[in-house]
C-alpha positions as CSV (number, residue, x, y, z in Angstrom):
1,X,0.0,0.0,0.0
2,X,1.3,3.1,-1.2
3,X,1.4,6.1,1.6
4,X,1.4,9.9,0.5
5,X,2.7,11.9,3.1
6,X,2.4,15.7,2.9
7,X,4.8,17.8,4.1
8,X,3.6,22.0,3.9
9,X,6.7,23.7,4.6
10,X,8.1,27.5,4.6
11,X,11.4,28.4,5.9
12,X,11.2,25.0,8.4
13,X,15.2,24.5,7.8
14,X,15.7,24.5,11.5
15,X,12.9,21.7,12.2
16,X,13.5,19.5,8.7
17,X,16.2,17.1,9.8
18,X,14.5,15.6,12.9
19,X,11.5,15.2,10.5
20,X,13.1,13.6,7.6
21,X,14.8,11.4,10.0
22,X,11.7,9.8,11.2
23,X,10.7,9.7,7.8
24,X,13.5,7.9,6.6
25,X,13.7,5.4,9.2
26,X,9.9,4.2,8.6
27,X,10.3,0.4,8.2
28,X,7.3,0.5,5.2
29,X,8.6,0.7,2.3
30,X,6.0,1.7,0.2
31,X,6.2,5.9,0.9
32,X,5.5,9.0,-1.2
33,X,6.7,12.0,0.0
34,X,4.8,15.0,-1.4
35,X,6.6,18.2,-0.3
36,X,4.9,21.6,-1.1
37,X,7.2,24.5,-0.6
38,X,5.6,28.1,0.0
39,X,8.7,29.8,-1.3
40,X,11.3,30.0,1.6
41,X,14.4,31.4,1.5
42,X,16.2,29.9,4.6
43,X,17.5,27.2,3.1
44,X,14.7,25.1,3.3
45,X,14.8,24.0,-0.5
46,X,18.6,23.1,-0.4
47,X,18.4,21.3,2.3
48,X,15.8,19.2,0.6
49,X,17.5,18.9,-2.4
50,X,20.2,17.1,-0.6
51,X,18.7,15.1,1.8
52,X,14.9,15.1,1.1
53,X,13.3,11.2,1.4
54,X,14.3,9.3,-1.7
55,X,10.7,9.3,-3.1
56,X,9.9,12.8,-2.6
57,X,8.4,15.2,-4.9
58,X,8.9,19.0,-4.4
59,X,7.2,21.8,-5.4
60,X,7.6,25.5,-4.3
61,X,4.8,27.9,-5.5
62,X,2.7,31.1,-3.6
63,X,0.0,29.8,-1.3
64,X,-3.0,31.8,0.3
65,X,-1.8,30.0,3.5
66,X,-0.8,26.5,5.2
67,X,-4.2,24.5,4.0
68,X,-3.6,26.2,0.6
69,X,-0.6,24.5,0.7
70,X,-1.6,21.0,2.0
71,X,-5.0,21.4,-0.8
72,X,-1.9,21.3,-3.5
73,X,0.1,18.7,-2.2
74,X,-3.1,16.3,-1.6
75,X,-3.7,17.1,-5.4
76,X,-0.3,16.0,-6.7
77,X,-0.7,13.1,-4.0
78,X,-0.7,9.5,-5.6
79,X,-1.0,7.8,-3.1
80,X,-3.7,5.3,-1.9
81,X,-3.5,6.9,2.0
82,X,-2.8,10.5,2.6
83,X,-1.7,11.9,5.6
84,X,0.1,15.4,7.1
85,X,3.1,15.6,8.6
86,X,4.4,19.1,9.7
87,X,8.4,20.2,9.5
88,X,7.9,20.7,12.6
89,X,6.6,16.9,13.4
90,X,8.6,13.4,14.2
91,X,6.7,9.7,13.8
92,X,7.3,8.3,16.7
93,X,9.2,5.6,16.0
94,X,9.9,3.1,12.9
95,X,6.7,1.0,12.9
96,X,3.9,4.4,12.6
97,X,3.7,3.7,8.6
98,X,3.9,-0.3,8.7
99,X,0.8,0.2,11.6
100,X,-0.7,2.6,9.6
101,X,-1.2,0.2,6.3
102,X,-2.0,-2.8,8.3
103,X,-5.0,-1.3,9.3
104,X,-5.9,-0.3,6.1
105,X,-5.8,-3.9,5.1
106,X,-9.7,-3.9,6.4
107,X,-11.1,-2.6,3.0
108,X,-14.0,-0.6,5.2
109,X,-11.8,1.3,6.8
110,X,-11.3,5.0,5.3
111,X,-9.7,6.4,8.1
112,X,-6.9,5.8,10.8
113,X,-5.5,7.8,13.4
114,X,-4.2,7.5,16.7
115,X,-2.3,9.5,19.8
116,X,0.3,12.4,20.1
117,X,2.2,13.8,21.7
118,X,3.5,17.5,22.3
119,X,7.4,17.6,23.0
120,X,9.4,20.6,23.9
121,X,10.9,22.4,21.0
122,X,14.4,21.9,22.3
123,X,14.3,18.5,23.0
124,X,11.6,16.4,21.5
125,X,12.4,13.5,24.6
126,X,10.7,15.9,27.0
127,X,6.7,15.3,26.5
128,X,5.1,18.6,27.7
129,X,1.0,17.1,26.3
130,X,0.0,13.1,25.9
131,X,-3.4,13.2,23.6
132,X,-5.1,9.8,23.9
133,X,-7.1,9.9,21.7
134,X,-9.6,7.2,22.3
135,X,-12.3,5.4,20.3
136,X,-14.7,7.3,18.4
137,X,-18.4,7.2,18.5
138,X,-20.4,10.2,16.7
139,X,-21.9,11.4,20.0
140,X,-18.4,12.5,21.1
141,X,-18.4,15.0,18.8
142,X,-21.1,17.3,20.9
143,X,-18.2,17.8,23.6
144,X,-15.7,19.0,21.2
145,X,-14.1,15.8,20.8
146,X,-11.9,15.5,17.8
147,X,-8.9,12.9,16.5
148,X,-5.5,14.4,16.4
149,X,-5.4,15.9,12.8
150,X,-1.5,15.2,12.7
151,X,-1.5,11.7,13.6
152,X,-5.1,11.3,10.7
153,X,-4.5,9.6,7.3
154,X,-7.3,9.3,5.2
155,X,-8.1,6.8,1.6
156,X,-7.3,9.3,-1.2
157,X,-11.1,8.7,-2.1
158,X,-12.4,10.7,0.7
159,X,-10.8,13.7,-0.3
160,X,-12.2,13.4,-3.9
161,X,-15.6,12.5,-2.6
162,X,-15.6,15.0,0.9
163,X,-13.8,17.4,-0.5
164,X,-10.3,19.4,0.4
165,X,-9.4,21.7,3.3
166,X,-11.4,25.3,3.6
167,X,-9.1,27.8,2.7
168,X,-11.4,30.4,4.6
169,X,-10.3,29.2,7.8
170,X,-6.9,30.2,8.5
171,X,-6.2,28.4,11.8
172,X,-9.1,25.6,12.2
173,X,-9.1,24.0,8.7
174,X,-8.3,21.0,9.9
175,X,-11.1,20.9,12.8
176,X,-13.9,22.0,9.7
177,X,-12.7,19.2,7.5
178,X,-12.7,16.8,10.4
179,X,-16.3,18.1,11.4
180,X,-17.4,17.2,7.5
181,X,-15.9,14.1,7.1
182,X,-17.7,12.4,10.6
183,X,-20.5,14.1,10.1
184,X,-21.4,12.9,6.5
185,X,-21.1,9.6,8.5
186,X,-19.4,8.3,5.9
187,X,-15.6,8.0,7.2
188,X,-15.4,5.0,9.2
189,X,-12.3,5.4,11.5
190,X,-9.7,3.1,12.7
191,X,-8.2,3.9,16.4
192,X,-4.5,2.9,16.8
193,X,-3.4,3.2,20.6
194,X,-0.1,4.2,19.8
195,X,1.7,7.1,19.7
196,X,2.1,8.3,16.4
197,X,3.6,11.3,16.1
198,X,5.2,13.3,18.4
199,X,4.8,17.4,18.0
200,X,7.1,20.4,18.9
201,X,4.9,23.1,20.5
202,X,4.4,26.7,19.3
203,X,2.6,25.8,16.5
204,X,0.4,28.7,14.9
205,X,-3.0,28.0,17.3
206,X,-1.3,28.7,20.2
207,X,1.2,31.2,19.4
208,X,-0.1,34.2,20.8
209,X,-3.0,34.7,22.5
210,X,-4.4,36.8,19.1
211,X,-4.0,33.8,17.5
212,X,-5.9,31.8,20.0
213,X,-9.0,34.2,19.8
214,X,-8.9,33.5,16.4
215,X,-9.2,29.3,16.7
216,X,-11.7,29.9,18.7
217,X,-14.2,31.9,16.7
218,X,-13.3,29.6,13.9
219,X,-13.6,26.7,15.8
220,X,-17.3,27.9,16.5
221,X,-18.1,28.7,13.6
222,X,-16.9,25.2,12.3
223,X,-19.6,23.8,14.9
224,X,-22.1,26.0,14.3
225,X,-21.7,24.8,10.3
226,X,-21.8,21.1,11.0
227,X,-24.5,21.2,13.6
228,X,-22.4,19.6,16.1
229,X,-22.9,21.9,19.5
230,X,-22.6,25.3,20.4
231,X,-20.4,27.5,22.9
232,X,-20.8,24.3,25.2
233,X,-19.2,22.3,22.8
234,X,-16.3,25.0,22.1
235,X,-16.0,25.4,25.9
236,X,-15.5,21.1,26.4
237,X,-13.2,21.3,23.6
238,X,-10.6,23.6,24.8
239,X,-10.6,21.9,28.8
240,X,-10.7,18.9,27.5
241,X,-6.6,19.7,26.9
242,X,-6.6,20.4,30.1
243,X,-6.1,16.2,31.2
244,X,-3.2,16.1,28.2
245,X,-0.6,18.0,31.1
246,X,-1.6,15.7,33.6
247,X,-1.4,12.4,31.2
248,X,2.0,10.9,30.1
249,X,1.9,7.7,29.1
């Protein structure tokens, strides 16, 4: 089985090697590596060129912002699974990938995902946030559940049929897109308990508190669309991170 991974990346020279590495130690075999470039100028495209994953394919053009970027690199996918995975992300160890396909071995399966975790930025051995993620039934959705979107690879097909990421939101695309694919009850998910990926914080959610006004109203808006909740639902959301500090293993 043939794996697409997608890689949205600008100026992420400091964070690439750590990422590649975990990419390049995957013990399946079977890997596509679909990088899409939004025109840095640290280095970035250099440092691809000479040590990018063996099966990569790289493309640097203007986007309209990160889920612009991941929309172009799930079109050039050719994958049969597609998944995300951040400069700024590791797999966990060796076996994510070979994990990942086996369960995709069950033909009625269109989605698998599983647990992260948030590391420090300087040393990825120190876990700062453990996400179990923990089986899915629809009704979870109410109290803001959601899977890990880093950690969520998807058949190719749902993308064609359930469309790409919103490009309106800036900061929640992945939530909406999460929201529409359960919700079409279509998507039948697969729950690894596993660590899958491990995560350096300071991503762009929770970078300033600006920023986390914004998730927030997009968030809502995201349940609002989808008929999921309300403020209850946004307010269960955002405590239910609040276990992840406490949580370690």
């Amino acid at each position: 089985m043939k794996i697409s991974i997608v890689t949205a990346v600008l100026n992420g020279r400091a964070t690439l090697p750590d990422m590649l590495q975990s990419l390049g130690e995957q013990s399946h075999a079977d890997i596509e590596h679909v990088v899409q470039d939004g025109g840095s100028t640290d280095g970035t495209l250099g440092y691809l060129a000479l040590a990018g994953h063996n099966a990569m394919t790289l493309q640097s053009a203007p986007d309209s912002g990160i889920y612009d970027a991941i929309n172009q690199g799930v079109a050039r996918a050719t994958g049969d699974v597609v998944g995300v995975l951040h400069a700024d992300d590791q797999l966990a160890d060796r076996g994510v990938l070979a994990m990942i396909a086996a369960a995709f071995d069950d033909p009625t399966v269109d989605g698998v995902y599983g647990d992260l975790q948030y590391v420090a930025r300087d040393n990825p051995d120190r876990v700062i946030r453990h996400w179990r993620a923990g089986t899915f039934e629809p009704v979870m959705l109410r109290r803001g559940w959601m899977p890990p979107h880093p950690t969520l690879y998807l058949r190719r097909a749902v993308f064609e049929q359930a469309g790409l990421y919103d490009t309106s939101y800036r900061i929640s695309g992945d939530y909406e897109a999460m929201l529409r694919y359960l919700t079409s009850r279509q998507v039948r998910l697969a729950y690894l308990p596993h660590v899958m990926v491990r995560m350096k914080m300071g991503g762009i959610s929770n970078r300033s508190f600006a920023h986390m006004i914004r998730k927030s109203r997009e968030d809502y808006r995201a349940i609002r669309r989808h008929r999921v909740g309300g403020v209850g639902t946004l307010l269960a959301k955002n405590l239910s991170k609040l276990g992840q500090f406490a949580i370690r293993g």
